[in-house]
C-alpha angles and dihedrals in degrees: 000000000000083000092067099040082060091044093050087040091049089045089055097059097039088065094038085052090045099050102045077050083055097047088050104049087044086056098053092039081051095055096038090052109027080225085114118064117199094251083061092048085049097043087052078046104054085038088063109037077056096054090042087060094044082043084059097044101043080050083051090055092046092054095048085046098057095039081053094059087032081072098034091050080049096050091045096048091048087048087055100050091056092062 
């Protein structure tokens, strides 16, 4: 289970990291080329400041859930001591 959690949390930021990549390479395409106005740029921006804050709390939520199967697995394991 821990495996997966590092694979979703790994996942979250790839596509943090690809898209901020993304926004950067648009703005200086945009200012090489005059194609991107700036309402565009703000718009990419905007888009991922908003997925950078959705990347933090899905990795919130990762974390809560495996603490969450951290104490099952516990309880299980001590349940299965007492038989």
């Amino acid at each position: 289970m821990p495996e997966e959690v590092a694979i979703l949390i790994l996942v979250g930021m790839l596509g943090g990291f690809s898209l901020t990549g993304l926004s950067m390479i648009l703005k200086a395409r945009g200012r090489r080329h005059g194609e991107v106005s700036r309402e565009q740029v703000e718009r990419l921006t905007d888009a991922v400041e908003t997925l950078h804050d959705q990347m933090y709390q899905m990795r919130d939520s990762v974390a809560e859930l495996h603490e969450r199967v951290d104490f099952a697995e516990r309880l299980l394991t001590k349940g299965e001591g007492q038989n």
